[in-house]
MDAnalysis code that builds the backbone (N, CA, C; Angstrom):
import MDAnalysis as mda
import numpy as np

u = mda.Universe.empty(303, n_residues=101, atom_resindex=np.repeat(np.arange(101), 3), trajectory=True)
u.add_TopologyAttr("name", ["N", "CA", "C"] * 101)
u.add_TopologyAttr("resid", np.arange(1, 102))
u.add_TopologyAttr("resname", ["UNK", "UNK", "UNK", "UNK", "UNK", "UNK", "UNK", "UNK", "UNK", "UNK", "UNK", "UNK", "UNK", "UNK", "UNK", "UNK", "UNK", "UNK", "UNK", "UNK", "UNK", "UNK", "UNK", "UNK", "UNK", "UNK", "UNK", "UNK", "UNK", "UNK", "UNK", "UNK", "UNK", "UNK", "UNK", "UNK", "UNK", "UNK", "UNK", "UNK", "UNK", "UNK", "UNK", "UNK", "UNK", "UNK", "UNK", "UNK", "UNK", "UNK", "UNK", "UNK", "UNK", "UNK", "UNK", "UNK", "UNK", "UNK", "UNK", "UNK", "UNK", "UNK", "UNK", "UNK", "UNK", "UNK", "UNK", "UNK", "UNK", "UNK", "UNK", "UNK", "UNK", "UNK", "UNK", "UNK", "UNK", "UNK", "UNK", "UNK", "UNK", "UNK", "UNK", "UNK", "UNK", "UNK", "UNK", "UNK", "UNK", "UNK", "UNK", "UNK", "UNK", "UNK", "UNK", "UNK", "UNK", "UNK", "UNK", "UNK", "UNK"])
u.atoms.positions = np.array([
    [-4.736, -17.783, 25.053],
    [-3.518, -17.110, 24.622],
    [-2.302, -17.891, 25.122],
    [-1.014, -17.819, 24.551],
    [0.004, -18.403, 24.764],
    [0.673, -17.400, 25.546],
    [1.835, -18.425, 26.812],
    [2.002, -17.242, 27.571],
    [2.996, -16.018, 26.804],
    [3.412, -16.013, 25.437],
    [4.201, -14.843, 25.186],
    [3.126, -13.963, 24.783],
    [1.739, -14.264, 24.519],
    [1.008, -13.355, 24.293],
    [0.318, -13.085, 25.665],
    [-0.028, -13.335, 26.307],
    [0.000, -12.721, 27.637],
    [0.832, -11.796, 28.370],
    [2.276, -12.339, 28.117],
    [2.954, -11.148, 28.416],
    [3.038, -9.891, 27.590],
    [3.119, -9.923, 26.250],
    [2.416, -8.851, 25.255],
    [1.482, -8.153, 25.422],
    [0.757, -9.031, 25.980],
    [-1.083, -8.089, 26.026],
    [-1.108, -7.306, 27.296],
    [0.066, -8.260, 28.415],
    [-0.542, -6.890, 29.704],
    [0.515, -5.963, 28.928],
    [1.334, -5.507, 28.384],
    [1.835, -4.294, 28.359],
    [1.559, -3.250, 27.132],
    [0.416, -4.062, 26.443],
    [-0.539, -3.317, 25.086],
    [-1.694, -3.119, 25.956],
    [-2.528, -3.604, 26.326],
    [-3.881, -3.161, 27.379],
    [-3.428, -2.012, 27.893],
    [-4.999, -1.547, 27.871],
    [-4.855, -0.422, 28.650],
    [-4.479, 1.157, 27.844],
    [-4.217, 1.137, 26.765],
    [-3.547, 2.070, 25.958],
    [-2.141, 2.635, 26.307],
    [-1.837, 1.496, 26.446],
    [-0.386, 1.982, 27.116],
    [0.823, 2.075, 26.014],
    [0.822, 2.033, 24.614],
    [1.364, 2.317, 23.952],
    [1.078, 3.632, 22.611],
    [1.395, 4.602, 22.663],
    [0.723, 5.585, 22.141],
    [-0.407, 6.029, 22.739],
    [-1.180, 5.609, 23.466],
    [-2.621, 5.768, 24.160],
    [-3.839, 5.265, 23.088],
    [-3.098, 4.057, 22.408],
    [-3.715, 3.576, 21.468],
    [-4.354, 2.404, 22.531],
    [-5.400, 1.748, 21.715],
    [-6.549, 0.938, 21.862],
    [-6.071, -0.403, 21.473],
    [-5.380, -1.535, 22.159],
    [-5.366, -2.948, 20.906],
    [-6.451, -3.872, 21.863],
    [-6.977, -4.396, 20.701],
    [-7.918, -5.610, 20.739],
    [-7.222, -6.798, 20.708],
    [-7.340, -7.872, 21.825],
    [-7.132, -8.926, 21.168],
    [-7.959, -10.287, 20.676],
    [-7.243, -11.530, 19.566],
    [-7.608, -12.135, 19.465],
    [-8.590, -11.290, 18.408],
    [-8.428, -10.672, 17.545],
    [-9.189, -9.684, 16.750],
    [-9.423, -10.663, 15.272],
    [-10.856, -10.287, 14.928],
    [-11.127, -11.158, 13.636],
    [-11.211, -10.326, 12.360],
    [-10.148, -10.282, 11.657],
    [-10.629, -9.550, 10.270],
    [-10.432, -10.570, 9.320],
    [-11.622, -10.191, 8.147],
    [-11.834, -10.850, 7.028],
    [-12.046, -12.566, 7.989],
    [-11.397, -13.796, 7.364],
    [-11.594, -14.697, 8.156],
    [-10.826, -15.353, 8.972],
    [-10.201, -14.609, 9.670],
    [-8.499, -14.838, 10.043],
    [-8.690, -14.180, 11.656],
    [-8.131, -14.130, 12.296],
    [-7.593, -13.611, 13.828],
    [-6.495, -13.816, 13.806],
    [-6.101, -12.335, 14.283],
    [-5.100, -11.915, 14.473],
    [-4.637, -11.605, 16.302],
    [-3.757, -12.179, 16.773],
    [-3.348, -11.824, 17.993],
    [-4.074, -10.661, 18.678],
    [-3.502, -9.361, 18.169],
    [-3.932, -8.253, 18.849],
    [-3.950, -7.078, 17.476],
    [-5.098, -6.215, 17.784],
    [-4.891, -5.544, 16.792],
    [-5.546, -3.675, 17.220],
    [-5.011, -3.068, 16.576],
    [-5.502, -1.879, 16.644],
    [-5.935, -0.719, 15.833],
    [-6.971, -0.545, 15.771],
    [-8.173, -0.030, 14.182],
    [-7.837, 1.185, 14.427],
    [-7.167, 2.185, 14.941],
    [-7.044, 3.446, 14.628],
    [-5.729, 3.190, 13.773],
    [-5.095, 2.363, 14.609],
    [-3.673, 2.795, 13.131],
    [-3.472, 1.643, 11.957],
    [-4.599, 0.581, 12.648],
    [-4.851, -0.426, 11.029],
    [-3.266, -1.038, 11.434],
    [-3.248, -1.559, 12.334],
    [-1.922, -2.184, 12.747],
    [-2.543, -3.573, 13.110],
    [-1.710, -4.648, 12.974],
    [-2.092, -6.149, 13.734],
    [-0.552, -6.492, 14.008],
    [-0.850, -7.295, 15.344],
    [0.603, -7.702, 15.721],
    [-0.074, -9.204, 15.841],
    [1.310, -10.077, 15.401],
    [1.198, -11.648, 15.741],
    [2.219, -12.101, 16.264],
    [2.382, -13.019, 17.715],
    [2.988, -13.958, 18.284],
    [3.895, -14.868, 17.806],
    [4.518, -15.283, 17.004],
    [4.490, -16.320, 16.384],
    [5.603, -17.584, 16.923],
    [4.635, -18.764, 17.363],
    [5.314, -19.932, 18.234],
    [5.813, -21.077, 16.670],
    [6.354, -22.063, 17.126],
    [7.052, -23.162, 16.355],
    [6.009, -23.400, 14.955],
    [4.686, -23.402, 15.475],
    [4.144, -23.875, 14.301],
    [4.084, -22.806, 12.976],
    [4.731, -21.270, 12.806],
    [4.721, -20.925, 11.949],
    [6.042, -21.077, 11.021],
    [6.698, -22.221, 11.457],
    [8.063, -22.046, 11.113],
    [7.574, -22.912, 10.097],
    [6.693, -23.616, 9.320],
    [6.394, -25.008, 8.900],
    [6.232, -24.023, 6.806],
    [6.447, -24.537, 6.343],
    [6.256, -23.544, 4.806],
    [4.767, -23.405, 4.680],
    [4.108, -24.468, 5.012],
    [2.441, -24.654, 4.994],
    [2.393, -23.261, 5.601],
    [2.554, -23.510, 6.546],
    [2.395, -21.682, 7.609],
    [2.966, -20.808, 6.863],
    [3.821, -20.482, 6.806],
    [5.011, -19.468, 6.052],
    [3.738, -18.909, 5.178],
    [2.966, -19.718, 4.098],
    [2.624, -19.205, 2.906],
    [1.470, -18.863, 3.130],
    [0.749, -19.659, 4.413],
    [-0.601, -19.072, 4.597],
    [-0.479, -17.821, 5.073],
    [0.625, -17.456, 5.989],
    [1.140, -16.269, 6.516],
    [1.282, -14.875, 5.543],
    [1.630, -15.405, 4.412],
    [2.166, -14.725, 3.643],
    [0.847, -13.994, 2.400],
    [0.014, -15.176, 2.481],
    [-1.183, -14.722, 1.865],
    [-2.406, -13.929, 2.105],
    [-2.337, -14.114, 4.066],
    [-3.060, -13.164, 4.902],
    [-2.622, -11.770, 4.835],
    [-0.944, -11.773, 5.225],
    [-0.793, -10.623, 4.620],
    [-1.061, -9.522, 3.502],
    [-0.750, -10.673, 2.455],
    [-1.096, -9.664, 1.430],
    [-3.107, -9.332, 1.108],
    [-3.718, -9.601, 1.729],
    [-4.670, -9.562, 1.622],
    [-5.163, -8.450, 2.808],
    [-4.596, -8.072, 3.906],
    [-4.321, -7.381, 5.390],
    [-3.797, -6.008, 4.182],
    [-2.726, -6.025, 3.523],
    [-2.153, -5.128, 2.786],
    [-3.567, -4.496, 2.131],
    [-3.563, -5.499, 1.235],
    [-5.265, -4.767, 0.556],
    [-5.974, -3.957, 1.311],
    [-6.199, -4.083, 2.605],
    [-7.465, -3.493, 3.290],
    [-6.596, -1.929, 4.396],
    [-4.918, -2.183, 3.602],
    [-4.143, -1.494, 4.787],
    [-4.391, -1.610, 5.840],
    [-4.157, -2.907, 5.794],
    [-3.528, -2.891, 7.399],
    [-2.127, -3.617, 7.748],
    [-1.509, -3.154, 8.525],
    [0.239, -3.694, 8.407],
    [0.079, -4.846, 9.400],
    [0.749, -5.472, 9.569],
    [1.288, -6.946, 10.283],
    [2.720, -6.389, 10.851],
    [2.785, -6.811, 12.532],
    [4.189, -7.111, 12.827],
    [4.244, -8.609, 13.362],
    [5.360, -9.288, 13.299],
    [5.294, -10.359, 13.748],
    [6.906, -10.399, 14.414],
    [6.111, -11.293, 15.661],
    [7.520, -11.191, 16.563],
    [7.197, -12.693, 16.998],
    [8.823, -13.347, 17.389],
    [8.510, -14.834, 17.248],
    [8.241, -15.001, 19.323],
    [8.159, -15.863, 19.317],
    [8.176, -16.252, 21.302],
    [9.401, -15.671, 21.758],
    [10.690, -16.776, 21.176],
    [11.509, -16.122, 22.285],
    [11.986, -14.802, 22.084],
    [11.678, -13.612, 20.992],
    [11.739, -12.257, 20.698],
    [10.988, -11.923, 21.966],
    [9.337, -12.242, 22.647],
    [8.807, -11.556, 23.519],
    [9.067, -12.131, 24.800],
    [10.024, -13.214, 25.100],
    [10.874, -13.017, 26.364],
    [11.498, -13.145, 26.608],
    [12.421, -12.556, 25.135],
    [14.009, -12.359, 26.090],
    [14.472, -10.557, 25.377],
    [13.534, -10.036, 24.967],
    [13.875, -8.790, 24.603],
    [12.201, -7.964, 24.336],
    [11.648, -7.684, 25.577],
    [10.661, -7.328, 25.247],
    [10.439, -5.493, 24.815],
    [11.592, -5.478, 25.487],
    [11.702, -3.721, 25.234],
    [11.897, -3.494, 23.546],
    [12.718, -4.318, 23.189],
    [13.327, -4.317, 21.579],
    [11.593, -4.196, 20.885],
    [10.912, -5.479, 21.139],
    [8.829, -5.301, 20.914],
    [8.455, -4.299, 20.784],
    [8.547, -3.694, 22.498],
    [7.546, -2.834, 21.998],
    [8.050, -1.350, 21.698],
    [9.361, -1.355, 21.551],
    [9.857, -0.515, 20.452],
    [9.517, -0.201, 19.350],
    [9.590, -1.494, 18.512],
    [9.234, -1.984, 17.356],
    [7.732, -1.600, 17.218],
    [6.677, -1.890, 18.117],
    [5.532, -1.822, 17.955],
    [5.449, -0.163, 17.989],
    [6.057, 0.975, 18.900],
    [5.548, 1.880, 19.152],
    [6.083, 2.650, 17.872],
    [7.698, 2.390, 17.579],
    [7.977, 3.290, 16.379],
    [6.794, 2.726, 15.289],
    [6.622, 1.577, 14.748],
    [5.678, 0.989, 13.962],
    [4.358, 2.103, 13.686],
    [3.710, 2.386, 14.949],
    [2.526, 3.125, 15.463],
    [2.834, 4.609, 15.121],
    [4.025, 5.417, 15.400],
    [4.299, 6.642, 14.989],
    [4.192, 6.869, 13.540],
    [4.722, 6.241, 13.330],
    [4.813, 6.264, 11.328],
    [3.160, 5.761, 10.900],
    [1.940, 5.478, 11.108],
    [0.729, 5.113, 11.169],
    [-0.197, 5.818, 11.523],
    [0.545, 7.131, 12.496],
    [-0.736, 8.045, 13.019],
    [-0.757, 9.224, 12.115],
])
């Protein structure tokens, strides 16, 4: 894991958001996803320099819609989003999770 997902994961472990469950490094279909969590069909992704590239962008964009198919939502938050505003995260992640249960 990269360290912004480390810092992500200790404060998702544990059920410490909603008293939900995230997995990480989670494999659906043929893809892994950062961290993910099967009760609310949620996946969150990290995302460092290399998704800035269009190659990425579109592969990004195609996982999604295929994640959509099976409902399941995607959040994506870039590095320096998870350390320099981590509260803004897991905001984002927990309202995300309310609207899902």
């Amino acid at each position: 894991m990269t360290k912004a997902e480390v810092l992500l994961w200790l404060r998702l472990k544990n059920k410490k958001i909603l008293g939900q469950r995230f997995l990480r490094q989670y494999g659906i279909l043929s893809y892994v996803v950062d961290f993910y969590c099967p009760q609310l069909r949620l996946a969150i992704e990290v995302d460092g320099v290399t998704h800035t590239t269009d190659t990425q962008r579109k592969h990004d964009q195609r996982r999604q819609r295929e994640f959509k198919k099976l409902g399941i939502e995607i959040l994506r938050f870039t590095n320096p989003e998870v350390y320099s505003d981590m509260t803004q995260v897991l905001h984002a992640i927990t309202e995300k999770g309310k609207q899902r249960i």
